[in-house]
C-alpha positions as CSV (number, residue, x, y, z in Angstrom):
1,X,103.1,115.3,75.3
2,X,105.7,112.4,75.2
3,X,104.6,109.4,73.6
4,X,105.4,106.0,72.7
5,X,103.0,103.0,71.6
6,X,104.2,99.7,71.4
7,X,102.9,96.6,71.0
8,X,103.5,95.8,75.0
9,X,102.0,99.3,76.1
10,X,101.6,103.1,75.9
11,X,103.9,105.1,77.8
12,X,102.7,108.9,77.6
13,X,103.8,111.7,79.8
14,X,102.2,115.1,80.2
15,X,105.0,117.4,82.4
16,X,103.1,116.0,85.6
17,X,102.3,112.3,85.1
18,X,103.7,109.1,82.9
19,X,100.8,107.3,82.1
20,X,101.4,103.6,81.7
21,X,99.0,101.3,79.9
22,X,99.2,98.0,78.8
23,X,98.8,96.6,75.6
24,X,95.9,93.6,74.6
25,X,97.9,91.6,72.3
26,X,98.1,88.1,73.4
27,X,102.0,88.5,74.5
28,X,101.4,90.8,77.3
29,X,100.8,89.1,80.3
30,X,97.9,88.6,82.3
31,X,99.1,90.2,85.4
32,X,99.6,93.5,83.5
33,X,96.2,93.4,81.6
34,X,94.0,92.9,84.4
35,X,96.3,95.6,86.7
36,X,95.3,97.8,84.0
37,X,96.4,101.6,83.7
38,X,98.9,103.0,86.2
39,X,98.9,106.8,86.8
40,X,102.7,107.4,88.2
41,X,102.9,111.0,89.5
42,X,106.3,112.6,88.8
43,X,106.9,112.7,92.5
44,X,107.1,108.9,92.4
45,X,109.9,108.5,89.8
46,X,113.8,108.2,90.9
47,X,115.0,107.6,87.3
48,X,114.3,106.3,83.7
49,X,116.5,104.9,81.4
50,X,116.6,103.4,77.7
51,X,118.8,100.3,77.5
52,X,119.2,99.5,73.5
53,X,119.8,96.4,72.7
54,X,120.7,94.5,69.4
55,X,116.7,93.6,68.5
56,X,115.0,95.5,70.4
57,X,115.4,97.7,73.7
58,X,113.7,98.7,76.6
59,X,112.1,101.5,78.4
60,X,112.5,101.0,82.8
61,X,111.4,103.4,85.3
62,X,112.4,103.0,88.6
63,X,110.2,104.6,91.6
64,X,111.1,106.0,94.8
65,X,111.3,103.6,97.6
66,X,107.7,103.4,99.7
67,X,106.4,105.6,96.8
68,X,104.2,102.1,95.0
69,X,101.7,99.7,97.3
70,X,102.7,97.1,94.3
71,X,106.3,97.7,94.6
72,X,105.8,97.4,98.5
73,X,104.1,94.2,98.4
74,X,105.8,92.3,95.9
75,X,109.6,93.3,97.2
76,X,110.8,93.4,93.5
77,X,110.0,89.7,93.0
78,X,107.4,90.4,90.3
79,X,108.9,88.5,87.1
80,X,110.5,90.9,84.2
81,X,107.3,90.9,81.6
82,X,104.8,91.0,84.8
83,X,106.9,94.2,85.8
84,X,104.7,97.2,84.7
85,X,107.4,99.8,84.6
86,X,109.3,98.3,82.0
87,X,108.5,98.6,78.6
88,X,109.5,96.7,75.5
89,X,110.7,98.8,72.6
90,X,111.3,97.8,68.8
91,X,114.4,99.0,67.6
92,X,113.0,101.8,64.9
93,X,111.1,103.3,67.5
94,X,114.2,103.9,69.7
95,X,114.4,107.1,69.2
96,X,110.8,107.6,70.3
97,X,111.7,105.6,73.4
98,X,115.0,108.1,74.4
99,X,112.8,111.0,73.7
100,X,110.7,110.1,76.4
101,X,112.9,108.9,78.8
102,X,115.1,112.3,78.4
103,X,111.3,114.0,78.7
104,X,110.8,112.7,82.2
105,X,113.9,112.9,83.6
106,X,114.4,116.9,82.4
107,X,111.0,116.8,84.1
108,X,112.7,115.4,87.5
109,X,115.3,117.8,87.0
110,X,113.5,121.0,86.8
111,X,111.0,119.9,89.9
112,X,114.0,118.8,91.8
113,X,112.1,115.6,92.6
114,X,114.2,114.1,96.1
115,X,115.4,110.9,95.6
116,X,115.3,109.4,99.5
117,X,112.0,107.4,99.8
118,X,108.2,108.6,100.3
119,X,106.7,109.1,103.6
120,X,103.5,107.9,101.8
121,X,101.5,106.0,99.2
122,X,102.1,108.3,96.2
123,X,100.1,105.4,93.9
124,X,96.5,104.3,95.3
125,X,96.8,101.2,94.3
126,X,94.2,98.8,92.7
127,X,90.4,99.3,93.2
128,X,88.8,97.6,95.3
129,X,86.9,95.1,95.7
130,X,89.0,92.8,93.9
131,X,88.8,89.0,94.1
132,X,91.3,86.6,92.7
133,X,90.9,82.7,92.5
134,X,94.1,80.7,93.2
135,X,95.5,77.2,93.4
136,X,94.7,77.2,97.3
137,X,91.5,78.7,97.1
138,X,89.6,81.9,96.2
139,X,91.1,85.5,98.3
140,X,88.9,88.6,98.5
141,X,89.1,92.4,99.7
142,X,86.4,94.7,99.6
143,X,88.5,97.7,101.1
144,X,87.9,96.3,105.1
145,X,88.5,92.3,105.4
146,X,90.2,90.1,103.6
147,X,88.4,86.7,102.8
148,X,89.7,83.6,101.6
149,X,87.4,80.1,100.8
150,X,89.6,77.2,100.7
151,X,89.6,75.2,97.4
152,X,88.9,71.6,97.7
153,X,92.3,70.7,97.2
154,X,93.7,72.6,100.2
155,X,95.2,71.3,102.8
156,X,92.6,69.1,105.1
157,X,94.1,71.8,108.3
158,X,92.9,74.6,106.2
159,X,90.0,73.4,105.1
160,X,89.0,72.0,108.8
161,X,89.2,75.7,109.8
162,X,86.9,77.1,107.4
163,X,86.8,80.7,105.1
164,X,89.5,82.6,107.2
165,X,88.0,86.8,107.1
166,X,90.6,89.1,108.9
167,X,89.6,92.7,109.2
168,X,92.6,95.1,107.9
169,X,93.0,96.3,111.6
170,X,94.2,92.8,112.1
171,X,96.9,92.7,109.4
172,X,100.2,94.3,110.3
173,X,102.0,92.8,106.9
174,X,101.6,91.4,103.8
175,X,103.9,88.3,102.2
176,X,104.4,87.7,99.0
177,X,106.2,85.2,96.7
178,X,105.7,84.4,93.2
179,X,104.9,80.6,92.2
180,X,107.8,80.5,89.8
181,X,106.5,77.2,87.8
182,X,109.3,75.2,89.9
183,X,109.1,76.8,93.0
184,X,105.8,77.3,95.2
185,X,104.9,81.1,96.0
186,X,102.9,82.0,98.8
187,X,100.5,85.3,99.6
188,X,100.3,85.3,103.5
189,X,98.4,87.9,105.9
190,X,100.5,88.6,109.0
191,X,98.6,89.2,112.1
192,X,100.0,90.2,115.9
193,X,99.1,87.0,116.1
194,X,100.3,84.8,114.0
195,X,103.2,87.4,112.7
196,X,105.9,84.8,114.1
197,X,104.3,81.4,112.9
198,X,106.6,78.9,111.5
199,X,103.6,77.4,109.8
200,X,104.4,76.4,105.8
201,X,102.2,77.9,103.7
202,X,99.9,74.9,102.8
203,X,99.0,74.5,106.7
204,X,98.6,78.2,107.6
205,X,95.4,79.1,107.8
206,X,96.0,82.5,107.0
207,X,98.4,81.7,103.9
208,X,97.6,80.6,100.3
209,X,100.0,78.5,99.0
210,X,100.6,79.2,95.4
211,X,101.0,75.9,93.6
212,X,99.2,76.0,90.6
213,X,99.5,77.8,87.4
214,X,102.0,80.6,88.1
215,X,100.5,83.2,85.0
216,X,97.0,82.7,87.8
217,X,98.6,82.8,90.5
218,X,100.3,86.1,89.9
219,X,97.2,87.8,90.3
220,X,97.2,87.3,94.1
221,X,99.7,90.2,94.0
222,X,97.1,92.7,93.2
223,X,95.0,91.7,96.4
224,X,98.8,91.8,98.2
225,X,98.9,95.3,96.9
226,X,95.4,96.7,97.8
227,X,95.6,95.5,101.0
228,X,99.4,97.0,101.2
229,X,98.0,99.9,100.0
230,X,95.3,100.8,103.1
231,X,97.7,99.3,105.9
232,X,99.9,102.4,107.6
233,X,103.2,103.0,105.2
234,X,106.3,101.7,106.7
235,X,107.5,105.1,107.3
236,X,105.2,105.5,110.0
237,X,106.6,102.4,111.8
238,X,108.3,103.4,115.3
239,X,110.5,100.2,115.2
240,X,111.8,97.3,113.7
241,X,109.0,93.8,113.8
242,X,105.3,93.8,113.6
243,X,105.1,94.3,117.3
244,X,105.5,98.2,116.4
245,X,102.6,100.1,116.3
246,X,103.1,104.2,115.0
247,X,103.5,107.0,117.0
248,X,99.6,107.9,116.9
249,X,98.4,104.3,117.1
250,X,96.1,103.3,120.1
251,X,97.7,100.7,122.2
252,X,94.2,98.7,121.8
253,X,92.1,99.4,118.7
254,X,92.2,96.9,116.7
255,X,89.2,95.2,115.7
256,X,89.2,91.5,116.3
257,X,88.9,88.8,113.4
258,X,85.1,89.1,111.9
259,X,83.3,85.6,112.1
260,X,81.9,84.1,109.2
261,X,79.0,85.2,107.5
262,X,77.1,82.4,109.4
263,X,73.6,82.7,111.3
264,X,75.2,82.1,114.9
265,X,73.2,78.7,116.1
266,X,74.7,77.3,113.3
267,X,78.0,79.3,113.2
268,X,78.6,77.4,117.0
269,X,78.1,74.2,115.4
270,X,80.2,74.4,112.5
271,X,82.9,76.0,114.8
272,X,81.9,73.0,117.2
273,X,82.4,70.5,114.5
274,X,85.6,71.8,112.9
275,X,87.5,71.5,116.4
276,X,86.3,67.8,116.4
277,X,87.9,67.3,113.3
278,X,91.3,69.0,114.5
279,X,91.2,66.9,117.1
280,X,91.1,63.9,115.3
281,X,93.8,65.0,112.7
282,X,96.2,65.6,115.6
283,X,95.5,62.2,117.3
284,X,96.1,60.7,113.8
285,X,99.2,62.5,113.6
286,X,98.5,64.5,111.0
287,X,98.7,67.7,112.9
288,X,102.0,68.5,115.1
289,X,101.9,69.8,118.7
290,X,102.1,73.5,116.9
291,X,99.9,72.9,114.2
292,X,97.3,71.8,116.4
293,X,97.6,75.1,118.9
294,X,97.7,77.3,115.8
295,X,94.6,76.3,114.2
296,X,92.7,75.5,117.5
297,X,93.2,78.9,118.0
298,X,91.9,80.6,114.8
299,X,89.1,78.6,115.1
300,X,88.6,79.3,118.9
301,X,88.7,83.4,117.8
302,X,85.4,82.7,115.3
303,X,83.5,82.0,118.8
């Protein structure tokens, strides 16, 4: 057994698996506390490295492209200390840190581990469900629909439209940007549907714009990655844009977006009352020609 403890996290590797958990003092950050533990088969890993520096150093691992539902959903814009395979190292335990390194990548060595990318998930992902409360509003996945409840200080388009729930036949990619603190982020749900909208985040109904604090909002990226993590991996894709479906994929099996969890007499009238109210934000001018079509029509679909 490799090992190294630091303040930041555990690295520990058996032959098979690196086993990466965080570490509860106040420094580490959110995102990697409530991620918790990551198992990372060998299989997964392209490389580790040690990179000393004059205070302290730091442990990365790098994973096979396609190999991480996290890595997949994120696109590499998770921030440095959010990053769960890299490790900070105090510089007396340096030695600790190239021992395991050297460990692991003997390890890829002698199980002549390819380096092109995975044809699947070789990480699960996070559990689910899972439920994370935003700046726009609160986003939820129990493992078959997403569903996100609008905060009240959403956008009045969003909000007219009410909770959007899209079954995870429905969602053909998932987007994801970080709010930086300067910059808003976004976590958006790509349907056949609405995979070319030019919507901004804060009117798309099937967006959350990411506003608010950044260290919160960067838990919207474990939702992004358990719903990466049960949509077909990109390998499997025939083509390039969502209208690709895979080899073995129906041409018409997708279920349709679930209503609301509404009784249905009262379901119509809420439906029948949130059109009204699009119709009077586009007369007011509040809604464009395209706004108005696009959320007219996610509404229409909860009938």
């Amino acid at each position: 057994m490799a090992e190294i403890i630091q303040r930041d996290g555990t690295w520990a590797f058996d032959g098979s698996t690196v086993r990466i958990t965080p570490g509860l003092h106040r420094s580490v950050p959110l995102f990697r506390q409530t991620y918790g533990e990551i198992a990372v088969p060998l299989e997964a890993i392209s490389g580790v490295v040690f990179e000393p520096e004059r205070k302290r150093g730091r442990l990365r691992m790098w994973l096979r492209e396609g190999a991480d539902p996290l890595l997949q959903a994120t696109g590499g814009r998770l921030p440095d200390p959010a990053d769960p395979y890299r490790l900070a190292v105090d510089i007396d335990r340096a030695g600790v840190a190239e021992y395991v390194a050297e460990e692991i990548r003997h390890a890829l060595l002698l199980d002549q581990i390819p380096q092109e990318p995975a044809k699947a998930y070789l990480l699960p992902g996070p559990p689910v469900p899972v439920s994370v409360r935003s700046s726009d509003g609160t986003v939820s996945f129990d493992g078959t629909q997403v569903r996100v409840d609008w905060s009240d200080t959403s956008d009045r388009v969003k909000r007219a439209t009410g909770p959007r729930i899209i079954t995870i036949g429905d969602v053909v990619q998932v987007e994801w940007l970080p709010n930086s603190g300067y910059e808003d982020g976004f976590l958006r749900f790509a349907t056949r549907e609405t995979a070319f909208s030019k919507l901004p985040p804060e009117k798309d109904p099937y967006a959350l714009d990411l506003w608010g604090s950044a260290r919160r909002d960067l838990l919207t990226a474990i939702v992004a990655a358990a719903v990466t993590a049960r949509l077909p991996h990109p390998s499997t894709r025939t083509g390039v844009g969502y209208d690709e479906r895979p080899a073995d994929h129906p041409a018409d099996d997708r279920p349709r977006l679930a209503a609301a969890a509404l009784p249905p007499a009262d379901h119509h009238d809420v439906l029948l009352r949130r059109l009204r109210e699009l119709g009077e934000l586009h007369r007011a001018g509040v809604l464009t020609d395209e706004e108005f079509a696009m959320t007219k029509a996610a509404v229409l679909r909860d009938f």
